[in-house]
C-alpha positions in Angstrom: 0.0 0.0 0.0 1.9 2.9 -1.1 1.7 6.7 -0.2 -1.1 7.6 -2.4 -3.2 4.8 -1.7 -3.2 6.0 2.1 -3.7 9.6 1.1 -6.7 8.3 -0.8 -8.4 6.8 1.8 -7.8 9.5 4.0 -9.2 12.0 1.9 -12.7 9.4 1.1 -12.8 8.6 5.0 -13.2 12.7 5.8 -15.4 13.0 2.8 -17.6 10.0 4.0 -17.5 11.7 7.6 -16.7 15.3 7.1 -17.4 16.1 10.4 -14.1 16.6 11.9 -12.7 18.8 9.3 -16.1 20.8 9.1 -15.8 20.9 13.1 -12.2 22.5 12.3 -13.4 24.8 9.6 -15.8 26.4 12.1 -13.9 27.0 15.0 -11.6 28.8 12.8 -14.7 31.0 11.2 -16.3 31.6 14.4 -12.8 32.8 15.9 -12.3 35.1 13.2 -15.7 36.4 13.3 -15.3 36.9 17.1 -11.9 38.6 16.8 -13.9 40.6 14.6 -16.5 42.1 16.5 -14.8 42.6 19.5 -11.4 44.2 18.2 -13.1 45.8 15.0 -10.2 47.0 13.6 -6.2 46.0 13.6 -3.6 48.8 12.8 -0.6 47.1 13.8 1.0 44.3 12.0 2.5 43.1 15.4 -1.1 42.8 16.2 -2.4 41.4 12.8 0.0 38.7 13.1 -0.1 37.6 16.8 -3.5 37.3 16.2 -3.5 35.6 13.3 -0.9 32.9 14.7 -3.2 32.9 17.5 -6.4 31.6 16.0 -4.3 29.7 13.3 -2.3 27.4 16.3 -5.6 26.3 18.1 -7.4 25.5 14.6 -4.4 23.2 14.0 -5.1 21.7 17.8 -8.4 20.7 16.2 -8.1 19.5 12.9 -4.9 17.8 13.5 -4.8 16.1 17.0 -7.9 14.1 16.3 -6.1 12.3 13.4 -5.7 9.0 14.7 -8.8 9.6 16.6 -11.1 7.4 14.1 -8.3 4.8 13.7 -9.2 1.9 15.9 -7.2 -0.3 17.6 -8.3 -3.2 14.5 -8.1 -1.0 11.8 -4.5 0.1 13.2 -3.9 -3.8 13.3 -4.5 -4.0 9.9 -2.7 -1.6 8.2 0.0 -3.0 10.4 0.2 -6.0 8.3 0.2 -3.8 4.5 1.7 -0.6 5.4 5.3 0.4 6.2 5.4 2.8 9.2 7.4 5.2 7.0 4.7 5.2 4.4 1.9 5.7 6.8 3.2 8.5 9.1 4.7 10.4 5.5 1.2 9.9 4.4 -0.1 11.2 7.0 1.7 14.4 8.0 1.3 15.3 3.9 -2.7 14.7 4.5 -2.7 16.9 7.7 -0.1 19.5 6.1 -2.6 19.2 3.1 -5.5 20.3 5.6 -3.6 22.8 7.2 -2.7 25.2 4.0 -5.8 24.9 2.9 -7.2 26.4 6.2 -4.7 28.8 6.3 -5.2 29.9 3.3 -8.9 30.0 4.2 -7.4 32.0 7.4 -5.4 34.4 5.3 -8.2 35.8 3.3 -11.3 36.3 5.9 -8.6 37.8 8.3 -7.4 40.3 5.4 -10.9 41.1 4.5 -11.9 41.5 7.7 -9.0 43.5 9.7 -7.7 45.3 5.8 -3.6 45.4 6.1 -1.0 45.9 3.7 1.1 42.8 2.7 4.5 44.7 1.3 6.6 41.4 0.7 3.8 39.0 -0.4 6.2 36.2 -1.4 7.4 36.0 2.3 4.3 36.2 3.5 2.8 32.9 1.6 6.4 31.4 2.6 5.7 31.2 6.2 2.3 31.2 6.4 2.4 27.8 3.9 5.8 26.5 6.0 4.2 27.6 9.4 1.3 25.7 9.0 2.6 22.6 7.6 5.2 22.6 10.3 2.0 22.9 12.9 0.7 19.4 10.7 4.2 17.8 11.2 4.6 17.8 14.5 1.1 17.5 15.5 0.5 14.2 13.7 3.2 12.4 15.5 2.1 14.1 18.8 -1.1 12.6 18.0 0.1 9.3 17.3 1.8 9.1 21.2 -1.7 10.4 22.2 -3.2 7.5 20.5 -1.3 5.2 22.5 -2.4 6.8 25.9 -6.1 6.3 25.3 -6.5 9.2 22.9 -6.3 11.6 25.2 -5.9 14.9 23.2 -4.4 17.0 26.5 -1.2 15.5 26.4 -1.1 16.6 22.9 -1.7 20.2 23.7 0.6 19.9 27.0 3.5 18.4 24.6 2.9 20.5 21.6 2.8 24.1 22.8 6.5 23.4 23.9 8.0 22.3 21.1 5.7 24.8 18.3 6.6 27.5 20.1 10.3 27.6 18.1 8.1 27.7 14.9 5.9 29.8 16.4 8.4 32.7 17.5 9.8 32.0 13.4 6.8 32.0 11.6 5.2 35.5 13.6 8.7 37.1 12.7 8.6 36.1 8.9 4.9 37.3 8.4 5.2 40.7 10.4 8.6 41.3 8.4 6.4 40.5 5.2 4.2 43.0 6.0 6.8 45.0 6.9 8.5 45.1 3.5 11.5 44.2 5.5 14.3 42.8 2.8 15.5 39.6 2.7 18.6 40.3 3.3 16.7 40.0 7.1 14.3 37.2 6.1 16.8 34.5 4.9 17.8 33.9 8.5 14.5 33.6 9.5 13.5 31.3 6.5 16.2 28.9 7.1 15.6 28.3 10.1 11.9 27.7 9.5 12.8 25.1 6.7 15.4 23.8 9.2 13.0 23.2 12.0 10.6 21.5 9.4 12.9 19.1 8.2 14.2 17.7 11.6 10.8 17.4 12.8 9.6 15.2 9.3 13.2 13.3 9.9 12.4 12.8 14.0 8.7 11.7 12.8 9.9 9.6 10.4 12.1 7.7 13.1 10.4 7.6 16.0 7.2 6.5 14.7 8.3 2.7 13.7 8.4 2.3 17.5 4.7 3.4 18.1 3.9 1.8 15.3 5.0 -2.1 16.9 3.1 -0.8 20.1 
C-alpha cells in the first residue's frame, strides 16, 4: 500500500465523515468572526500577526490532533500488516499539512478582509504562512500518534505541543510581520532557514520515531 493509496483513503474517510474537518473549519470561522466584533479593527501588524498565529495554532489543535482519533485499535492492526510505518506516518503528515494550508489559506483571506492590512513582501508572507502551518501538521501528527497510545487523550497533545511549536511559532510570527513590513530579505533568509530547518528535523524525527509506536 503505497503513499497515495493512504492519502486516498484518508481524503474518502473525511469526505464520507466530514465532520471533523467541518468541526475545524468552524472553530476557525467563528474565531475570526469573534476577533472581529470585538477588536473591530487592527492597525498594527505586530497585532495582525499575533492574532493571526493565535487563531491559526488552536485550529491546527483541532483538525490535527484528532487524526488518529477514528483509527481503531483493529483497523490500526491491519494496516500493520500492508503498510510500512514510513509510508503511513509520510502519508499522513502530507494529508494533515494538506489540511492545514488549505485552512490557512482560508485564514489568510477572511482575516485580510476583515482586519484590511498591507502585505508589502507577499512572497514572504505565503512562505511562512504555507511552512508555518505545515510545520504545525508535522509535528502535530506524530504528537497525536503518542496520544493514541495513551487512550486518545488529546491533553497531552496540547501539553506536549505548545513546547515544542513554540520555536516555529516565535519564526513563523517574525517572517509574516517582516512581510508585511516590507522588510528585505537580506533580514528574512535567517529567518527562513531556520523555519525550513525546524521543518525538516521534525519530518526526519517523525519519520524515526514513529516505527516504535507503530510495533506498540
Amino acid at each position: 500500500m503505497s503513499i497515495g493509496a493512504i492519502l486516498t483513503k484518508e481524503i474518502k474517510t473525511d469526505v464520507r465523515n466530514p465532520y471533523t474537518l467541518a468541526g475545524s473549519l468552524l472553530f476557525l470561522l467563528s474565531s475570526l468572526f469573534v476577533c472581529y466584533i470585538t477588536i473591530k479593527r487592527i492597525s498594527a501588524p505586530a497585532t495582525w500577526t499575533s492574532l493571526f498565529w493565535i487563531i491559526l495554532l488552536f485550529t491546527s489543535f483541532n483538525a490535527v490532533a484528532k487524526s488518529f482519533v477514528n483509527e481503531t485499535r483493529e483497523r490500526m492492526l491491519y494496516l500493520y500488516t500492508i503498510v510500512s510505518p514510513m509510508d503511513f506516518i509520510v502519508s499522513k503528515m502530507l494529508y494533515n499539512a494538506m489540511v492545514m494550508v488549505t485552512l490557512s489559506i482560508v485564514a489568510v483571506t477572511i482575516f485580510s478582509t476583515l482586519f484590511e492590512i498591507t502585505i508589502e513582501d507577499p512572497i514572504a508572507f505565503w512562505f511562512g504562512v504555507i511552512l508555518g502551518a505545515a510545520g504545525f501538521a508535522i509535528v502535530l501528527s506524530l504528537l497525536s500518534t503518542i496520544a493514541s497510545k495513551a487512550g486518545n487523550n488529546l491533553t497531552l497533545v496540547a501539553i506536549l505541543g505548545l513546547p515544542i511549536l513554540l520555536p516555529m511559532i516565535l519564526v513563523t510570527t517574525a517572517i509574516t510581520k517582516n512581510a508585511i513590513d516590507g522588510i528585505d530579505w537580506a533580514v528574512q533568509w535567517k529567518y527562513a532557514f531556520v523555519l525550513v530547518g525546524l521543518n525538516v528535523v521534525c519530518f526526519a524525527l517523525s519519520v524515526i520515531l514513529f516505527p516504535y509506536l507503530w510495533r506498540e
